[in-house]
C-alpha positions as CSV (number, residue, x, y, z in Angstrom):
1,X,0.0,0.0,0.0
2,X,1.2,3.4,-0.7
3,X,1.5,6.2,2.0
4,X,-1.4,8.1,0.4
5,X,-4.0,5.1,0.8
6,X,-3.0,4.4,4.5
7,X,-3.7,7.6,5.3
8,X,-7.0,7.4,3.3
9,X,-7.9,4.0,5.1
10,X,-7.1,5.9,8.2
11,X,-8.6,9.2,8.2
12,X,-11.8,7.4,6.7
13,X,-12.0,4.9,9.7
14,X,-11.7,8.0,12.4
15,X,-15.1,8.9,10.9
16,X,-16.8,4.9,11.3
17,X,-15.1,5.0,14.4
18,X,-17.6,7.0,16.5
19,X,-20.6,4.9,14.5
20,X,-18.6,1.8,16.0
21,X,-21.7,-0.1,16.8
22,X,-23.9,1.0,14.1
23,X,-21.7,0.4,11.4
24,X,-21.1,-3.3,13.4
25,X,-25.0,-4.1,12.8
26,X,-24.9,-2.8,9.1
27,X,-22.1,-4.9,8.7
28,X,-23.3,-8.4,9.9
29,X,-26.7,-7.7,7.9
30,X,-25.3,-6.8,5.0
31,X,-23.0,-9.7,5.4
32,X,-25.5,-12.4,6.0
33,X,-28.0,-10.9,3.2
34,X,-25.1,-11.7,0.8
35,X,-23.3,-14.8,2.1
36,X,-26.3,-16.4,4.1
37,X,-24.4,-19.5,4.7
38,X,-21.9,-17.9,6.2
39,X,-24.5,-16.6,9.8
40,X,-24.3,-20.5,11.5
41,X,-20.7,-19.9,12.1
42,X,-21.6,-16.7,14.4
43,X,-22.7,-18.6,17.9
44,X,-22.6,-15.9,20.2
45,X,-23.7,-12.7,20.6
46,X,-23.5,-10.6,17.4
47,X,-23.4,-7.3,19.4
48,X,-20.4,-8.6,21.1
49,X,-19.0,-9.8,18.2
50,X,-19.7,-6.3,16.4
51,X,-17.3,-5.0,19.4
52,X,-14.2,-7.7,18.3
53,X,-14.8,-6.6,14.4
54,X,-14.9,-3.0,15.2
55,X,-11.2,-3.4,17.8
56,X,-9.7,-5.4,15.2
57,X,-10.4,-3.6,12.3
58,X,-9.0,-0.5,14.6
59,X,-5.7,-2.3,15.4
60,X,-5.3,-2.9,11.6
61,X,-6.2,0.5,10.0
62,X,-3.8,1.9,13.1
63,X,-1.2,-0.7,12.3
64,X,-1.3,-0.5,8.3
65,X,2.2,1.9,8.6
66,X,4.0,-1.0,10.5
67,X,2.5,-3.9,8.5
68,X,5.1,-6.3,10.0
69,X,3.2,-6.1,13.1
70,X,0.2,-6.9,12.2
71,X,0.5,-9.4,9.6
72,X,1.4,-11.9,12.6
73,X,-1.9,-11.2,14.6
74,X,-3.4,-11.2,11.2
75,X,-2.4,-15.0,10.4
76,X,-2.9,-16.1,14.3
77,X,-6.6,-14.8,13.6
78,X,-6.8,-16.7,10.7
79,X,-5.5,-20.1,12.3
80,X,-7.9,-19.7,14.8
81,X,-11.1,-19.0,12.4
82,X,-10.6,-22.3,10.7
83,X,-11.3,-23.5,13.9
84,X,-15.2,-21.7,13.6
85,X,-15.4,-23.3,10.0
86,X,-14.1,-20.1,7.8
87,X,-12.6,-20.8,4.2
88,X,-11.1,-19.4,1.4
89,X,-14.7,-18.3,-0.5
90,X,-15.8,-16.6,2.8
91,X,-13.0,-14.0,2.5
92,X,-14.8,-12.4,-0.6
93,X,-18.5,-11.6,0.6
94,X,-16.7,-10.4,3.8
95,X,-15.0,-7.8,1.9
96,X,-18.3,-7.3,-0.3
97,X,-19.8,-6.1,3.2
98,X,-17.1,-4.0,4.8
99,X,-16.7,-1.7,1.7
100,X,-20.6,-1.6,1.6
101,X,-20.4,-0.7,5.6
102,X,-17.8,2.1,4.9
103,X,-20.0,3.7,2.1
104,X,-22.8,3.8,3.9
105,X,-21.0,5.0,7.0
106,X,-19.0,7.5,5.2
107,X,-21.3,8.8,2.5
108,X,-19.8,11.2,0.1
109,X,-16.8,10.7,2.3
110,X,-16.5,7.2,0.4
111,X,-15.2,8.5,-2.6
112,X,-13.6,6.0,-5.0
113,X,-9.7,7.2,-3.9
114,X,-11.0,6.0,-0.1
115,X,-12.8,2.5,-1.9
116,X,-9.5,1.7,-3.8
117,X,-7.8,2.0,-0.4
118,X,-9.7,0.2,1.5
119,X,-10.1,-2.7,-1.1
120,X,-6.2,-2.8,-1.2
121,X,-5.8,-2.7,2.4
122,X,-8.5,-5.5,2.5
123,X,-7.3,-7.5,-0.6
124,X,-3.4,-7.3,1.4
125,X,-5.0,-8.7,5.2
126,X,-7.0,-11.7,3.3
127,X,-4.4,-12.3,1.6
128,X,-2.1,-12.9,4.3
129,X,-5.0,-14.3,6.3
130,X,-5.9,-16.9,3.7
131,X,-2.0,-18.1,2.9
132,X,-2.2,-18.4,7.0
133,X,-5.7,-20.5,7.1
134,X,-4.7,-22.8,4.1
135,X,-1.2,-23.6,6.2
136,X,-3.3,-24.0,9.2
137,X,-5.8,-26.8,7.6
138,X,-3.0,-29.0,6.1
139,X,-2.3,-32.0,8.6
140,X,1.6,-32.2,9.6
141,X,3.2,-34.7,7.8
């Protein structure tokens, strides 16, 4: 990512960040309305889980200019999410959804500069996330 879109991705989440839990609930029912398969793998509470979404994506976007810290938490995430079930084609709808959430939480804010940033920034942590799920599912030989 260049300079210029990690400060986009930034300065665009300070202004989700105070609609934490709103933007949370758009973002699981946009989620589910796409990728319907993918709602049995949420057991608990959504609101809660709405809180871990919204702290993680804040550690990330806060992280982005020291990417070699966060690409570790990034793949330890992704270990533990094959755990609840998650694969490879789940990556895609989840990124469908969070670029929804951040136009609709941005408005005119979410102009296409700030959707190209945030669909690179997203496109880089699946990335990593998926090489670090597909190393997680393979049995030791």
């Amino acid at each position: 990512m260049t300079p210029s879109q990690v400060e986009l991705v930034q300065s665009s989440f300070a202004k989700v960040a105070p609609i934490a839990e709103t933007a949370a609930g758009l973002f699981y029912g946009r989620l589910f309305e796409i990728a319907p398969e993918v709602k049995p793998l949420f057991k608990g509470d959504i609101s809660e889980q709405g809180k871990k979404l919204m702290a993680t994506l804040s550690v990330v976007v806060n992280g982005l200019t020291k990417l070699d810290a966060i690409v570790p938490a990034a793949q330890a995430l992704a270990r533990r999410h094959v755990a609840y079930g998650v694969t490879r084609e789940h990556y895609a709808p989840v990124g469908a959804a969070l670029l929804w959430t951040l136009e609709q939480g941005l408005g005119p804010d979410f102009t296409p500069e700030v959707k190209a940033a945030w669909a690179e920034a997203y496109g880089l942590l699946s990335g990593v996330m998926i090489e670090a799920a597909e190393g997680a599912a393979v049995p030791a030989e």
